[in-house]
PDB file of N, CA, C and O in Angstrom, chain B, residues numbered from 101:
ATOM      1  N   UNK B 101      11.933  25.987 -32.847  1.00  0.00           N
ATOM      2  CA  UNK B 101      12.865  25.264 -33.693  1.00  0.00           C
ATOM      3  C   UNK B 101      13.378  24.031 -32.946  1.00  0.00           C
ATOM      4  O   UNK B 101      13.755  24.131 -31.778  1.00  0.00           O
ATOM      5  N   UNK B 102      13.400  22.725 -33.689  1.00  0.00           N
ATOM      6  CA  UNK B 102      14.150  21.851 -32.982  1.00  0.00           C
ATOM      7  C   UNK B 102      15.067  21.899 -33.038  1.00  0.00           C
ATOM      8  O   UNK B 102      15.549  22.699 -33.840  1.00  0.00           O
ATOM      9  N   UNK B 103      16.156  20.856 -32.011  1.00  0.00           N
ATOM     10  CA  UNK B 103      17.670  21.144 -31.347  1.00  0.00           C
ATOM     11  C   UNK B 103      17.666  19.606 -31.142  1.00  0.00           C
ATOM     12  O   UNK B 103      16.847  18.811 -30.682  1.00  0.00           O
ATOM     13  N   UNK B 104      19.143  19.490 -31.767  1.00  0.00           N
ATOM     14  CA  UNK B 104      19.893  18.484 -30.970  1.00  0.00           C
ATOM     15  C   UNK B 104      20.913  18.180 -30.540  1.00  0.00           C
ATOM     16  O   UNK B 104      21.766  17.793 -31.339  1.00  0.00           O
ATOM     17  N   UNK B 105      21.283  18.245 -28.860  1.00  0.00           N
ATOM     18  CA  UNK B 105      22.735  18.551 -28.685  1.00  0.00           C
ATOM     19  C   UNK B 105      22.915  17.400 -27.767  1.00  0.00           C
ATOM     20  O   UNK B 105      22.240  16.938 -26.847  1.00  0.00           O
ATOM     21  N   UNK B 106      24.607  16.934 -28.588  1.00  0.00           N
ATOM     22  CA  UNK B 106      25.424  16.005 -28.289  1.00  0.00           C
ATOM     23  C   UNK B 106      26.229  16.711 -27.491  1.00  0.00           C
ATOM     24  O   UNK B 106      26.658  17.857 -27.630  1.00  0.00           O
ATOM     25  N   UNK B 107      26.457  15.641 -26.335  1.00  0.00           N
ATOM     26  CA  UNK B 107      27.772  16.048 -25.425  1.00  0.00           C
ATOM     27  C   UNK B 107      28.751  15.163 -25.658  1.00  0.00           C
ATOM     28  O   UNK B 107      28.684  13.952 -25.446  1.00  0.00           O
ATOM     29  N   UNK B 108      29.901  15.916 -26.206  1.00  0.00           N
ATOM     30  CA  UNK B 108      31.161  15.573 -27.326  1.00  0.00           C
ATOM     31  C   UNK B 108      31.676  14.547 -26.021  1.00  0.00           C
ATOM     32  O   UNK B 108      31.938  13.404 -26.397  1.00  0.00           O
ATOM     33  N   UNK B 109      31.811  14.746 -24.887  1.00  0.00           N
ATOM     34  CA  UNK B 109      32.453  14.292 -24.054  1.00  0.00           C
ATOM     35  C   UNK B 109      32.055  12.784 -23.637  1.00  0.00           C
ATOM     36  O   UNK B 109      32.850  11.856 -23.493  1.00  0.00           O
ATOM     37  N   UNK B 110      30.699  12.739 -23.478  1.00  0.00           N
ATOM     38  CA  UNK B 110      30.348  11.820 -23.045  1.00  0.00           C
ATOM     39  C   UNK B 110      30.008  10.573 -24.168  1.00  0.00           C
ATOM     40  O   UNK B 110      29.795   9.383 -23.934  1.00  0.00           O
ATOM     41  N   UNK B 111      30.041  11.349 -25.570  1.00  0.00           N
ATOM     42  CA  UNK B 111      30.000  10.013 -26.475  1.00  0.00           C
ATOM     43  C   UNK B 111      30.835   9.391 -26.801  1.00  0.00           C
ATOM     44  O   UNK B 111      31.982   9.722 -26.499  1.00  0.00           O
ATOM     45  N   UNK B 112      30.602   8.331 -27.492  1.00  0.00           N
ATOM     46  CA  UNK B 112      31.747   7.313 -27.360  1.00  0.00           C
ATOM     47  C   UNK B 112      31.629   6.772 -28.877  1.00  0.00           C
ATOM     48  O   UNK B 112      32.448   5.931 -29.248  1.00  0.00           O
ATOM     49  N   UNK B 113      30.569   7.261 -29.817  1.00  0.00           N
ATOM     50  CA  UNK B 113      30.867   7.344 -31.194  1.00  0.00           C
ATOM     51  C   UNK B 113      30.576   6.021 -31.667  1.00  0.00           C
ATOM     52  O   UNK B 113      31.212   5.418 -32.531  1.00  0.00           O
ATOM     53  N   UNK B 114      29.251   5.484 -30.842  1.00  0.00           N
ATOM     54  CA  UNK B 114      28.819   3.965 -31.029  1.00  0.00           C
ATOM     55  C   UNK B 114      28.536   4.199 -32.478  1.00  0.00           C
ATOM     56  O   UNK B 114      29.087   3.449 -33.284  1.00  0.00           O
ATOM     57  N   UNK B 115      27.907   4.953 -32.822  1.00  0.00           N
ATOM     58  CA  UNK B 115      26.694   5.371 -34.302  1.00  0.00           C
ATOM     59  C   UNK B 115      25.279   4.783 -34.293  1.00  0.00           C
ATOM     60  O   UNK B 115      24.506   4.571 -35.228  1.00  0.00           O
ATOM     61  N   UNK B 116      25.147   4.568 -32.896  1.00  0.00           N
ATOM     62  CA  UNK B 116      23.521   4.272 -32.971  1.00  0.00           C
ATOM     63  C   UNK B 116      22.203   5.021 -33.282  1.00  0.00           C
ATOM     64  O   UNK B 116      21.058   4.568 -33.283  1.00  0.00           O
ATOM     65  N   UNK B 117      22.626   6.247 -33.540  1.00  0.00           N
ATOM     66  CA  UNK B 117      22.224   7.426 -33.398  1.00  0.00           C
ATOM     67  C   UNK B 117      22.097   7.436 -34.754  1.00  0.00           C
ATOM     68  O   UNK B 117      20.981   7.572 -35.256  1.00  0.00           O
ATOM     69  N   UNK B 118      23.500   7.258 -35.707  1.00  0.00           N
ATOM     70  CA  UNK B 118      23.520   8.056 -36.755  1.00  0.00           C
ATOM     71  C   UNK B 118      22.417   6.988 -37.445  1.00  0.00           C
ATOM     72  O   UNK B 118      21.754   7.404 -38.395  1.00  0.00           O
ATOM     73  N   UNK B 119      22.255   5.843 -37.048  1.00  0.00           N
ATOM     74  CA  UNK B 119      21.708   4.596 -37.957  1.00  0.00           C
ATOM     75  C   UNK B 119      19.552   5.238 -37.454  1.00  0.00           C
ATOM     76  O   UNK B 119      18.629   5.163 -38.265  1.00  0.00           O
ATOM     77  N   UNK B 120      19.441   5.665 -36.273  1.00  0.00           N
ATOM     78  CA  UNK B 120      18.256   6.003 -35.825  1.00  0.00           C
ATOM     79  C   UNK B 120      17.452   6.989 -36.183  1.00  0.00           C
ATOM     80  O   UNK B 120      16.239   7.182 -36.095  1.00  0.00           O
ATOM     81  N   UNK B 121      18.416   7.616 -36.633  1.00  0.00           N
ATOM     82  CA  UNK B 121      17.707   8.833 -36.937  1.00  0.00           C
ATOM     83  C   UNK B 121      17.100   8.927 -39.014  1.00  0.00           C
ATOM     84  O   UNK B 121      17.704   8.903 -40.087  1.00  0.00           O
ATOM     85  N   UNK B 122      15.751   9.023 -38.619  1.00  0.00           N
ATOM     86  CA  UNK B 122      14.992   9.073 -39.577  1.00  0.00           C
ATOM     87  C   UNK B 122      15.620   9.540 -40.846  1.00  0.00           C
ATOM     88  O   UNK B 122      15.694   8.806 -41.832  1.00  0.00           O
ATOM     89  N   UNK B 123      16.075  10.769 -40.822  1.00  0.00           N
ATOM     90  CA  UNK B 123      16.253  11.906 -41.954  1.00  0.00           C
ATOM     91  C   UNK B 123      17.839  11.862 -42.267  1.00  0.00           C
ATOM     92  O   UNK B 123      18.363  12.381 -43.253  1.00  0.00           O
ATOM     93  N   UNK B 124      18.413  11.247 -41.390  1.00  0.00           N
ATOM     94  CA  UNK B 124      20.176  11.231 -41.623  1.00  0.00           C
ATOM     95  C   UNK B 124      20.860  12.587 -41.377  1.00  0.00           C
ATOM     96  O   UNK B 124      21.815  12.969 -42.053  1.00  0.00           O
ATOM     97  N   UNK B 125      20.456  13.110 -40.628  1.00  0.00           N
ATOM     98  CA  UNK B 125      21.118  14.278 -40.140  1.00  0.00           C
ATOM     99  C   UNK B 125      22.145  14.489 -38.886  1.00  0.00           C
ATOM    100  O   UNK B 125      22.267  15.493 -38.184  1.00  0.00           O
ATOM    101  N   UNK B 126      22.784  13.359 -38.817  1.00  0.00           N
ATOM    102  CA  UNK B 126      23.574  12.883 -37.795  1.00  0.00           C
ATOM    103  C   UNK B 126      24.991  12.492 -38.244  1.00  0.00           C
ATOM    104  O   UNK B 126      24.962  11.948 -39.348  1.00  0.00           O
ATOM    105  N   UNK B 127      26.185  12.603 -37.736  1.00  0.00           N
ATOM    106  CA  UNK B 127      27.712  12.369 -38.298  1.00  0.00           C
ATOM    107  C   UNK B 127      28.347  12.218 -37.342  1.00  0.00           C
ATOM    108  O   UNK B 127      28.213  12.822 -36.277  1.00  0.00           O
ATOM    109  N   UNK B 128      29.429  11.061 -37.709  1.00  0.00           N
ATOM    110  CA  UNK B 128      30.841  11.277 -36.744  1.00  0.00           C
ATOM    111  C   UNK B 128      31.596  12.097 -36.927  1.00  0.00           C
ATOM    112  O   UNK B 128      31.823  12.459 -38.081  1.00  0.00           O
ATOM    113  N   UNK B 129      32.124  12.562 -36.042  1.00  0.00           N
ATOM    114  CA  UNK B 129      33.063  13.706 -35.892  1.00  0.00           C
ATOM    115  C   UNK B 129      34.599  13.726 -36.252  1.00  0.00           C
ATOM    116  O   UNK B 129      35.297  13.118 -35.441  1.00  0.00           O
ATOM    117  N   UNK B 130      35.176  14.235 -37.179  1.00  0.00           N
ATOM    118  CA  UNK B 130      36.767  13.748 -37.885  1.00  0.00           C
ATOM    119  C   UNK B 130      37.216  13.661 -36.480  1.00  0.00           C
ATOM    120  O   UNK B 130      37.520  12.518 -36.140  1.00  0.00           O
ATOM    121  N   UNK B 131      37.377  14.894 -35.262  1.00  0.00           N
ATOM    122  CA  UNK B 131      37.827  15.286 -34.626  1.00  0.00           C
ATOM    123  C   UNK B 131      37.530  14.397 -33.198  1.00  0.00           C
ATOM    124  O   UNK B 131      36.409  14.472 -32.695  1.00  0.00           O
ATOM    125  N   UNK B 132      38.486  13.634 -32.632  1.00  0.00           N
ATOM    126  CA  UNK B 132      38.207  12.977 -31.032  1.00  0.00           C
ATOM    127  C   UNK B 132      38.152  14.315 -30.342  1.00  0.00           C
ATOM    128  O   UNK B 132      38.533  15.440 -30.665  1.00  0.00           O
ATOM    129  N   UNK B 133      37.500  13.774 -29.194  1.00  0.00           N
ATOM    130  CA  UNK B 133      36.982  14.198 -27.957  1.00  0.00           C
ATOM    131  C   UNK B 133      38.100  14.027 -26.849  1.00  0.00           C
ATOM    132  O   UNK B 133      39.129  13.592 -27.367  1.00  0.00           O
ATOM    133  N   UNK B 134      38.208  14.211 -25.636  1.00  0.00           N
ATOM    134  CA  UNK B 134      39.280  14.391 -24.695  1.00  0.00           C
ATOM    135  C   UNK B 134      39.501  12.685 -24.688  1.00  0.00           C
ATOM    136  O   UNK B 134      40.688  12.362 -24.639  1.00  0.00           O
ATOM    137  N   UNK B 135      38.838  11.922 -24.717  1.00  0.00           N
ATOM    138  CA  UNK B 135      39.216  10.709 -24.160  1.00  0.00           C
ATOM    139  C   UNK B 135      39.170   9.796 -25.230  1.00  0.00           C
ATOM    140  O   UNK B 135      38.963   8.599 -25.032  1.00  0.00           O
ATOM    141  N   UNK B 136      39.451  10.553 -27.002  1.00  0.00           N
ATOM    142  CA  UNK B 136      39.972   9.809 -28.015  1.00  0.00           C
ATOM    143  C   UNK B 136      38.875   8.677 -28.757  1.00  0.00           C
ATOM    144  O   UNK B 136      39.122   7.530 -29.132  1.00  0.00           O
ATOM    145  N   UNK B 137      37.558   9.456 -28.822  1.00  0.00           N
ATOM    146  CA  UNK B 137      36.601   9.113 -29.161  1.00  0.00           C
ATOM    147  C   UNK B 137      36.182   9.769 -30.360  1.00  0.00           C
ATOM    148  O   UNK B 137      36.682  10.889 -30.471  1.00  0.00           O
ATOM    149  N   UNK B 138      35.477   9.454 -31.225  1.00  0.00           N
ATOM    150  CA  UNK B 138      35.375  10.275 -32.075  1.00  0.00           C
ATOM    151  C   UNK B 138      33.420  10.628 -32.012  1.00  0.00           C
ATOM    152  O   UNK B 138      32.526   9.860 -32.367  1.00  0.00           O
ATOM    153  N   UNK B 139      33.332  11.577 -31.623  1.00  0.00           N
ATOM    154  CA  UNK B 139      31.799  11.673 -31.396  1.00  0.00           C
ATOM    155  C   UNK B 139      30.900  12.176 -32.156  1.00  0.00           C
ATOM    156  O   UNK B 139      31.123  13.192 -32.814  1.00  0.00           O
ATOM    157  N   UNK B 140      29.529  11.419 -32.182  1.00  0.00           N
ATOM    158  CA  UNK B 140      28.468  11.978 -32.942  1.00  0.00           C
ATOM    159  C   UNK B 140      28.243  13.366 -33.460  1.00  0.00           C
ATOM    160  O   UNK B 140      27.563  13.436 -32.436  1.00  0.00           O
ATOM    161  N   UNK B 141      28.169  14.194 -33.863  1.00  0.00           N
ATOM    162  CA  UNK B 141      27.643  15.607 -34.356  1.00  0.00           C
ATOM    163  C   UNK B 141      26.481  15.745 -35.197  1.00  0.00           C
ATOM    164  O   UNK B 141      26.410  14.890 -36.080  1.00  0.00           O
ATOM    165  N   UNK B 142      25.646  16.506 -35.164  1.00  0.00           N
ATOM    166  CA  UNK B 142      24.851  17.270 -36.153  1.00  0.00           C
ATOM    167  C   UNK B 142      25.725  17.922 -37.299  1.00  0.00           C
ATOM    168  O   UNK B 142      26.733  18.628 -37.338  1.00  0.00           O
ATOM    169  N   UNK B 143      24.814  17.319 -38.262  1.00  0.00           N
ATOM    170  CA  UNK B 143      25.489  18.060 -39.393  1.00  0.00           C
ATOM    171  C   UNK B 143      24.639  19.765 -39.723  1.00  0.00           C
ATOM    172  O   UNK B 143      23.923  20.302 -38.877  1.00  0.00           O
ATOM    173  N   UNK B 144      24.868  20.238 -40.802  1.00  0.00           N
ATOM    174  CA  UNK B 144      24.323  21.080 -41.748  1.00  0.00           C
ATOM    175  C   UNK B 144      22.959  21.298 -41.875  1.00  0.00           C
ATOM    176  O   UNK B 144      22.409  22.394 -41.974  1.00  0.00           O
ATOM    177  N   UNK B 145      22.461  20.245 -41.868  1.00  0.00           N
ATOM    178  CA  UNK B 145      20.949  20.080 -42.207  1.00  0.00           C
ATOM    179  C   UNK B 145      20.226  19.714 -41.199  1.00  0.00           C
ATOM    180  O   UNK B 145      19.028  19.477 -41.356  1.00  0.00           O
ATOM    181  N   UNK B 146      20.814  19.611 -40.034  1.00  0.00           N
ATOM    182  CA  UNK B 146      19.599  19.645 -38.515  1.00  0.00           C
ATOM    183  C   UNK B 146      18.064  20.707 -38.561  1.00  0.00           C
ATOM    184  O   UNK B 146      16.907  20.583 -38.162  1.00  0.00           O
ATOM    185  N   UNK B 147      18.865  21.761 -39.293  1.00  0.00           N
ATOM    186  CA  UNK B 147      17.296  22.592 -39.462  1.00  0.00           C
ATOM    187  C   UNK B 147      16.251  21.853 -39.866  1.00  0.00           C
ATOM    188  O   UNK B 147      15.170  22.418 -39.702  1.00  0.00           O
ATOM    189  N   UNK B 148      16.183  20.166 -40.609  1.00  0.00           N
ATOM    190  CA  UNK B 148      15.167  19.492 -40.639  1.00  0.00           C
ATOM    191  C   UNK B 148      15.031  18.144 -39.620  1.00  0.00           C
ATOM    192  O   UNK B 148      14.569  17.136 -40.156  1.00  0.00           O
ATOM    193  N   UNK B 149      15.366  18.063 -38.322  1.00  0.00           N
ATOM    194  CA  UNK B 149      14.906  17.735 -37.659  1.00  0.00           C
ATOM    195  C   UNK B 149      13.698  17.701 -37.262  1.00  0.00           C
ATOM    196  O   UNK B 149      13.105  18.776 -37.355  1.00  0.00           O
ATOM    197  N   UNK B 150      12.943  16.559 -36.720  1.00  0.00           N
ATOM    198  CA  UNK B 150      11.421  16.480 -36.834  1.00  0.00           C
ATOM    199  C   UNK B 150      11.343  16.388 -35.097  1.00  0.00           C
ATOM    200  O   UNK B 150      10.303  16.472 -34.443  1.00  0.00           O
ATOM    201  N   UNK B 151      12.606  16.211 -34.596  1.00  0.00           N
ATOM    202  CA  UNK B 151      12.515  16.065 -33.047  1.00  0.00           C
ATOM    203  C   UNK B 151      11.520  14.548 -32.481  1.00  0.00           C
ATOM    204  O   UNK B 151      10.783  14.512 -31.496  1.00  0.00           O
ATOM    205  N   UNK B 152      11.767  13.568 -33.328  1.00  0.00           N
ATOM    206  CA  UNK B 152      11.481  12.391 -32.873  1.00  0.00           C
ATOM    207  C   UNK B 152      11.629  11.750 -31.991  1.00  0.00           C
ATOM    208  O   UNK B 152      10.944  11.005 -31.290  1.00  0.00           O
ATOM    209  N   UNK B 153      12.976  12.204 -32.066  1.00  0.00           N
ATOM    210  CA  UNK B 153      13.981  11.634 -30.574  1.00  0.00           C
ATOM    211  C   UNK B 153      14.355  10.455 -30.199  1.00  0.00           C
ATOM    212  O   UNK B 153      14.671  10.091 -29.066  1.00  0.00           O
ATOM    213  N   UNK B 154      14.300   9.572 -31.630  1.00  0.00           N
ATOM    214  CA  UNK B 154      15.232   8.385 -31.460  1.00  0.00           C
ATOM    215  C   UNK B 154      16.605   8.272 -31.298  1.00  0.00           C
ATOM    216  O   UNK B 154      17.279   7.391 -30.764  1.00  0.00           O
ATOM    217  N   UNK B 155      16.927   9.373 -31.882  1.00  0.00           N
ATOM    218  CA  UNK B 155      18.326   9.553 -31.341  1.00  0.00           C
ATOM    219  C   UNK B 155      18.855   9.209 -29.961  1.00  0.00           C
ATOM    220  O   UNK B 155      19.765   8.454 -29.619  1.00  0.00           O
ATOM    221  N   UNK B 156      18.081   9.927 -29.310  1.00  0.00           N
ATOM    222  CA  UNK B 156      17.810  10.015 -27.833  1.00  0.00           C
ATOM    223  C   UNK B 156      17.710   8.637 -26.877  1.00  0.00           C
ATOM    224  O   UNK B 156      18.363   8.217 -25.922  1.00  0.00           O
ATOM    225  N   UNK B 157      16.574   8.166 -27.621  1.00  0.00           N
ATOM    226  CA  UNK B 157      16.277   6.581 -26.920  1.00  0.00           C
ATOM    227  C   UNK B 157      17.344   5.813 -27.457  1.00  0.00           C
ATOM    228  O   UNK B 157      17.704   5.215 -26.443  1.00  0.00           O
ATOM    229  N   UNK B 158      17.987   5.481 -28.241  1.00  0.00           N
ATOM    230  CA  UNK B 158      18.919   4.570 -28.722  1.00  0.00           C
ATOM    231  C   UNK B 158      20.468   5.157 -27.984  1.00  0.00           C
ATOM    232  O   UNK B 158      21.473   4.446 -27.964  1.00  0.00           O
ATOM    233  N   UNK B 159      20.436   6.193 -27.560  1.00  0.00           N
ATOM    234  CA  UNK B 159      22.370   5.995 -27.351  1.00  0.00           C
ATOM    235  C   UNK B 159      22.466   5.573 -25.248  1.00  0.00           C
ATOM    236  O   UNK B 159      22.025   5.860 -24.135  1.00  0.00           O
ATOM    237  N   UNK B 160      23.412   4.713 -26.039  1.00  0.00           N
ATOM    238  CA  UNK B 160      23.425   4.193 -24.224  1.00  0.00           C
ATOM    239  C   UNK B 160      24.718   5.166 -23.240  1.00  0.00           C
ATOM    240  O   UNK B 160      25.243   5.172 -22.127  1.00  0.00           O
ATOM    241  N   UNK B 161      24.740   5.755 -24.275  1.00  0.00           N
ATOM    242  CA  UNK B 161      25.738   7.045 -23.199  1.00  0.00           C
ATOM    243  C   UNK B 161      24.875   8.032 -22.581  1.00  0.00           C
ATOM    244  O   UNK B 161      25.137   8.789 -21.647  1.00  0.00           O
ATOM    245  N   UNK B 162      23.941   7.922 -23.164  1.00  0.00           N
ATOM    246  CA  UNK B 162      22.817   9.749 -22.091  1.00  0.00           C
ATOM    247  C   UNK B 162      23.328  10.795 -22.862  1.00  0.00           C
ATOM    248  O   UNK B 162      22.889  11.886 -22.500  1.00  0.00           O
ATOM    249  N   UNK B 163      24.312  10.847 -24.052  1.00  0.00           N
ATOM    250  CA  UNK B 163      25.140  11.820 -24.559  1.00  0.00           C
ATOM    251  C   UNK B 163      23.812  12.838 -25.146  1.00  0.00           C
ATOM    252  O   UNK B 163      24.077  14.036 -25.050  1.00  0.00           O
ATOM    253  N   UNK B 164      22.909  12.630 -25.531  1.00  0.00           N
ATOM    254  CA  UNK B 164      21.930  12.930 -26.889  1.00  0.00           C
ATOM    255  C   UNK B 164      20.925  13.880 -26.244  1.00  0.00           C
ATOM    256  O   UNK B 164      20.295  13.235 -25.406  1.00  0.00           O
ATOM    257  N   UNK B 165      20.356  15.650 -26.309  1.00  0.00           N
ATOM    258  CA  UNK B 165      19.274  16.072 -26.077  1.00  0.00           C
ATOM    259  C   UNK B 165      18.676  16.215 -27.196  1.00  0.00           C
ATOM    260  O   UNK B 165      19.335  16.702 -28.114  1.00  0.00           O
ATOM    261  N   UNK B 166      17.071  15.783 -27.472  1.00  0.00           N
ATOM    262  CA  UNK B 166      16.086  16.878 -28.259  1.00  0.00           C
ATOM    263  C   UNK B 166      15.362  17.638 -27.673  1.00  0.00           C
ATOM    264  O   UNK B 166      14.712  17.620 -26.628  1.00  0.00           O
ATOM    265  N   UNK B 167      15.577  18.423 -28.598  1.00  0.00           N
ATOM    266  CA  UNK B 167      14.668  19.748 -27.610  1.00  0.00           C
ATOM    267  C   UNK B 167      13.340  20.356 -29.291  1.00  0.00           C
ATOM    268  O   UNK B 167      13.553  21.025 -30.301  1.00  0.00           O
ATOM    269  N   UNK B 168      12.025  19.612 -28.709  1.00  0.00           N
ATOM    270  CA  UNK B 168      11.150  20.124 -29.574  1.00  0.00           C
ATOM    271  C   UNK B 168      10.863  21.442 -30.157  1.00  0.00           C
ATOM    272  O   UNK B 168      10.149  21.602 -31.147  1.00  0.00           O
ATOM    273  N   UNK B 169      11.310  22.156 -29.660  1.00  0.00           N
ATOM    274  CA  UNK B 169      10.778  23.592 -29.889  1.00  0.00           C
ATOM    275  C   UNK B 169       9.754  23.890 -28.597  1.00  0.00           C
ATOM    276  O   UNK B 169       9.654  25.034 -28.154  1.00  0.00           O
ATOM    277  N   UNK B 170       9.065  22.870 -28.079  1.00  0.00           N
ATOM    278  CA  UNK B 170       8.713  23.100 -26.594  1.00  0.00           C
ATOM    279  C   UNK B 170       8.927  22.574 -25.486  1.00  0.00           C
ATOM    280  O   UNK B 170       8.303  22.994 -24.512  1.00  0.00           O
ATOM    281  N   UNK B 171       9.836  21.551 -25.350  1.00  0.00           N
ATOM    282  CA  UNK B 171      10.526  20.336 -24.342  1.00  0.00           C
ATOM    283  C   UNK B 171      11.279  19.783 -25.141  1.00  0.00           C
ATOM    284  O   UNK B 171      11.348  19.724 -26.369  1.00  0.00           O
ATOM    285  N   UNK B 172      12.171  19.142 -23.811  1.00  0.00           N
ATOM    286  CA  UNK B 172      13.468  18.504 -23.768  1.00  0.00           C
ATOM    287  C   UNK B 172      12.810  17.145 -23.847  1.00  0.00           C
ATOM    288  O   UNK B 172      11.632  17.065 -23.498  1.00  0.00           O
ATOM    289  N   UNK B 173      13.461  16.050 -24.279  1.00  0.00           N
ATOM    290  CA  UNK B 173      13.259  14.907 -24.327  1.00  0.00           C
ATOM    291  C   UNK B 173      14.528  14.060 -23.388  1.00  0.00           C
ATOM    292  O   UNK B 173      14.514  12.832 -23.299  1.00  0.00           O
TER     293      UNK B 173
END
């Protein structure tokens, strides 16, 4: 199964991510983070992730893993 995990901490809630990602399965978060950010999340519908991993290449925080179902990106 693919995976994609944001580290709440380290994003900074650019939305480069949410604009990259193919299928739109990407959201800001109502809720800030410790340092008053409001960060990226997976929504609901990540179960259709294709694990492309633009997400990944586009955020300039390092915040973003995909994980294919057989590697990390």
């Amino acid at each position: 199964m693919n995976e994609v995990r944001i580290n709440r901490e380290r994003c900074k809630g650019c939305g480069l991510c949410l604009k990259a990602c193919p299928k739109n399965l990407l959201q800001i978060s109502k809720t800030p983070n410790e340092r008053g950010f409001h960060p990226a999340e997976t929504g609901e519908n990540i179960v259709q992730c294709i694990a492309c991993g633009q997400c990944y290449q586009v955020c300039p925080d390092g915040a973003i893993e995909v994980i294919d179902g057989k590697h990390a990106k």
